[in-house]
C-alpha positions as CSV (number, residue, x, y, z in Angstrom):
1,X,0.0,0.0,0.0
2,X,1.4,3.6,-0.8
3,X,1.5,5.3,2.1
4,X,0.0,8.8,2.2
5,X,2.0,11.2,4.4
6,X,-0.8,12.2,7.2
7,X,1.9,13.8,9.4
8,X,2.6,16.7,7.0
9,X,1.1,18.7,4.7
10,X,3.2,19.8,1.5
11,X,2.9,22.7,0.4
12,X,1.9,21.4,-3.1
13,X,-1.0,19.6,-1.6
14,X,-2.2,23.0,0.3
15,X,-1.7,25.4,-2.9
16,X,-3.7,22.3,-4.8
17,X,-6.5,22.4,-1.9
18,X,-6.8,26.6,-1.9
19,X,-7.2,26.1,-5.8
20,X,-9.4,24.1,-5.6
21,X,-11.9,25.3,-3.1
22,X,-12.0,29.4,-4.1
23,X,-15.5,29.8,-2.7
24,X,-15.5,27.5,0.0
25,X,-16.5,28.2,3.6
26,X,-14.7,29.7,6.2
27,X,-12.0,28.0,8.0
28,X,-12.7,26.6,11.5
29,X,-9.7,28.3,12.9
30,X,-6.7,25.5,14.4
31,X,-8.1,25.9,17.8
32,X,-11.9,24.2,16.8
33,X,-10.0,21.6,15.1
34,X,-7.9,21.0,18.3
35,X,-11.2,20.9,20.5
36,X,-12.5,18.0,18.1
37,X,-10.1,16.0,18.1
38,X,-9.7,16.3,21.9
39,X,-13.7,15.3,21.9
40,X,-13.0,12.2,19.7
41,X,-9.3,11.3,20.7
42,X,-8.5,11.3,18.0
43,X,-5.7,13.5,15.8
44,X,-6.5,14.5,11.8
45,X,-4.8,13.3,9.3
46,X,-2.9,15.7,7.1
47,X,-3.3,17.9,4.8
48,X,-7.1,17.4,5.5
49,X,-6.4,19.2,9.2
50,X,-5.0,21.5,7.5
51,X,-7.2,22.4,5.2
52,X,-10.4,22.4,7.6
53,X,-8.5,24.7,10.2
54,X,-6.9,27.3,7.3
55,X,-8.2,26.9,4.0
56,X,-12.0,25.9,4.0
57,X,-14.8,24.0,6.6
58,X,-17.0,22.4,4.2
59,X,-18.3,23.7,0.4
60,X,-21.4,23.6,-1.2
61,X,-19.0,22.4,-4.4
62,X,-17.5,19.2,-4.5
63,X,-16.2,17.0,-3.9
64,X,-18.5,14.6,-3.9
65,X,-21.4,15.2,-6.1
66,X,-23.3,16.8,-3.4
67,X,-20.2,19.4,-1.7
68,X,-17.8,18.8,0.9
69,X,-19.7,18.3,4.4
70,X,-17.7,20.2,7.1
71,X,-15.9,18.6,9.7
72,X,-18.5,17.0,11.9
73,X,-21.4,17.0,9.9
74,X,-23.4,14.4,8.1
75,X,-24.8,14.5,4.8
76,X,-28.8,14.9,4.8
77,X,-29.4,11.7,3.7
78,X,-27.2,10.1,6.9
79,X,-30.6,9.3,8.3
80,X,-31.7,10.6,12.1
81,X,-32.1,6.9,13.8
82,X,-28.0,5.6,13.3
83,X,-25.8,4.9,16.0
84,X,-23.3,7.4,17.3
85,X,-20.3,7.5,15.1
86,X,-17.6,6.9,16.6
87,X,-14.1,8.1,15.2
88,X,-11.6,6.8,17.9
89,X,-12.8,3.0,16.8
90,X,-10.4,1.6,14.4
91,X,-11.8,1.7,10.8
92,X,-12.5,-2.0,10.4
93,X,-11.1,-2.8,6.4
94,X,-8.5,-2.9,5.0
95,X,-8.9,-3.9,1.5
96,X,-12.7,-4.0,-0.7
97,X,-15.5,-5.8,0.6
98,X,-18.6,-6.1,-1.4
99,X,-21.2,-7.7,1.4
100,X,-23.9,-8.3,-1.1
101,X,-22.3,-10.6,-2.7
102,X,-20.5,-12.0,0.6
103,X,-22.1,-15.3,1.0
104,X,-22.2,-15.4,5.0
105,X,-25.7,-15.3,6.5
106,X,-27.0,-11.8,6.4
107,X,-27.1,-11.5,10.0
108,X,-23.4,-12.2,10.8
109,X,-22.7,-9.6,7.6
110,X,-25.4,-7.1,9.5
111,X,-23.4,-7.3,12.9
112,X,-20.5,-6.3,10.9
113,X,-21.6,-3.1,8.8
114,X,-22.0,-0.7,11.7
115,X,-18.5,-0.7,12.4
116,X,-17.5,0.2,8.3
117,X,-19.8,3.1,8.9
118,X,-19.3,4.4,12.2
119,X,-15.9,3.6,13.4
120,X,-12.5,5.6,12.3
121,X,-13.6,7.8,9.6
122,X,-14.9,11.2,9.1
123,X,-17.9,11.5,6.2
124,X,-17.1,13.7,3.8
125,X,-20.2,14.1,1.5
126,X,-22.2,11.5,-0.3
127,X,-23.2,11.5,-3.8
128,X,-26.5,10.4,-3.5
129,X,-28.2,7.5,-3.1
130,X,-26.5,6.0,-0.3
131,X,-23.0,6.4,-1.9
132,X,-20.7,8.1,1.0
133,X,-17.2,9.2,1.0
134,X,-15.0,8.9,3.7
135,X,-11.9,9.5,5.5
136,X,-10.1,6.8,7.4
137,X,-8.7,8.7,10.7
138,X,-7.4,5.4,12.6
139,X,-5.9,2.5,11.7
140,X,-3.6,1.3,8.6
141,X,-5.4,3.1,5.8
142,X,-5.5,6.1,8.1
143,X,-5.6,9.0,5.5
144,X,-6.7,6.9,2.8
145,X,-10.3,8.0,1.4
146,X,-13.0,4.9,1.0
147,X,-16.0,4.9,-1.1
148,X,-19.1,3.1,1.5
149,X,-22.0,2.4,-0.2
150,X,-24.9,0.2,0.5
151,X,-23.9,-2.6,-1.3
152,X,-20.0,-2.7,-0.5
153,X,-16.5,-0.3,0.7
154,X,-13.1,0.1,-1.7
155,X,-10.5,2.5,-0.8
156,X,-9.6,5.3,-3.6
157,X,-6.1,5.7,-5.2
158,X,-4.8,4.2,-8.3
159,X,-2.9,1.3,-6.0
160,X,-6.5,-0.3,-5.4
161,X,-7.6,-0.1,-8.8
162,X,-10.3,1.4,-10.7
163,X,-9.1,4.9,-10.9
164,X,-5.5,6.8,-12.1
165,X,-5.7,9.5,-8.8
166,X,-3.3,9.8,-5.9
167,X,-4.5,7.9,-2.8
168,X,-5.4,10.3,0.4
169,X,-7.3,13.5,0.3
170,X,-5.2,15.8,-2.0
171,X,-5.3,13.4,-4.5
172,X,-8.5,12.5,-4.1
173,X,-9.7,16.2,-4.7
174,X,-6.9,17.0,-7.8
175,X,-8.9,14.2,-9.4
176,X,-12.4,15.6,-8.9
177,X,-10.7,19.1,-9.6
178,X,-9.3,18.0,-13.2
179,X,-13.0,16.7,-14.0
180,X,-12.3,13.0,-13.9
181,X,-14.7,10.7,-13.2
182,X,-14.3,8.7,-10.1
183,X,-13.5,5.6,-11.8
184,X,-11.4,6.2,-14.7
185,X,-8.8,3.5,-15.2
């Protein structure tokens, strides 16, 4: 796996980020992102910290389809009756996993979804019907962005297939910012 440097942000990454986002909203300021992460033990990886706490918190542009949630918020379609996300849990994957066509008993595959969803990830935006992107903050794909849908999870990056971007969050929003679709390769 290509590791995606969540300890620094480069200044490419940032200038890449600013572009970008030009009418995006305000920055949460480094002291709102340091009282979230001390609420959810939990530290951001980079250059999204960055990004929420200097350049933008949230856009009503992409990406996804339907803009860039800010830090903390759930898409409208999240649904009011889920379980407390929990970003401290470690994110539970770490490679694809397509549950509708997992042949376990749909019970045991049930006991195991909530975790995908809720555990070690902020939600960045959806694109509709059910399709939510996320950011892995614990665990080994820890700054790695994953597609969760209602039928299965894949990370993004060309290394895991299916698409020619960088892995992580920068690269995740050049590709959207050069007008590629999501799965190009």
């Amino acid at each position: 796996m290509v590791g995606v440097n969540t300890d620094h942000a480069s200044p490419g990454d940032l200038a890449a980020l600013r572009a970008a986002f030009p009418g995006g909203g305000p920055p949460l300021g480094w002291d709102a992102v340091r009282a979230f992460e001390a609420g959810h033990g939990i530290v951001l990886p980079e250059p999204y910290r960055t990004f929420v706490a200097e350049i933008c918190d949230g856009s009503y542009t992409g990406p996804p389809d339907f803009g860039l949630e800010p830090l903390a918020e759930l898409p409208d379609d999240w649904g009011d009756d889920r379980p407390e996300r929990v970003p401290a849990e470690p994110f539970p994957l770490t490679e694809p996993w397509v549950w509708e066509d997992d042949p376990r008993p749909e019970e045991e595959i049930e006991a195991l979804l909530g975790p995908v969803y809720d555990h070690g990830s902020i939600v960045l935006g959806t694109d509709g019907c059910g399709m939510y992107w996320h950011l892995i903050v614990t665990g080994p794909h820890r700054g790695h962005i994953w597609n969760i849908t209602g039928e299965g999870a894949a990370p993004f990056g060309a290394e895991f297939g299916h698409t020619t971007a960088d892995p992580g969050f920068a690269g995740w929003v050049r590709h959207w910012a050069e007008g590629k679709p999501w799965y190009d390769a």
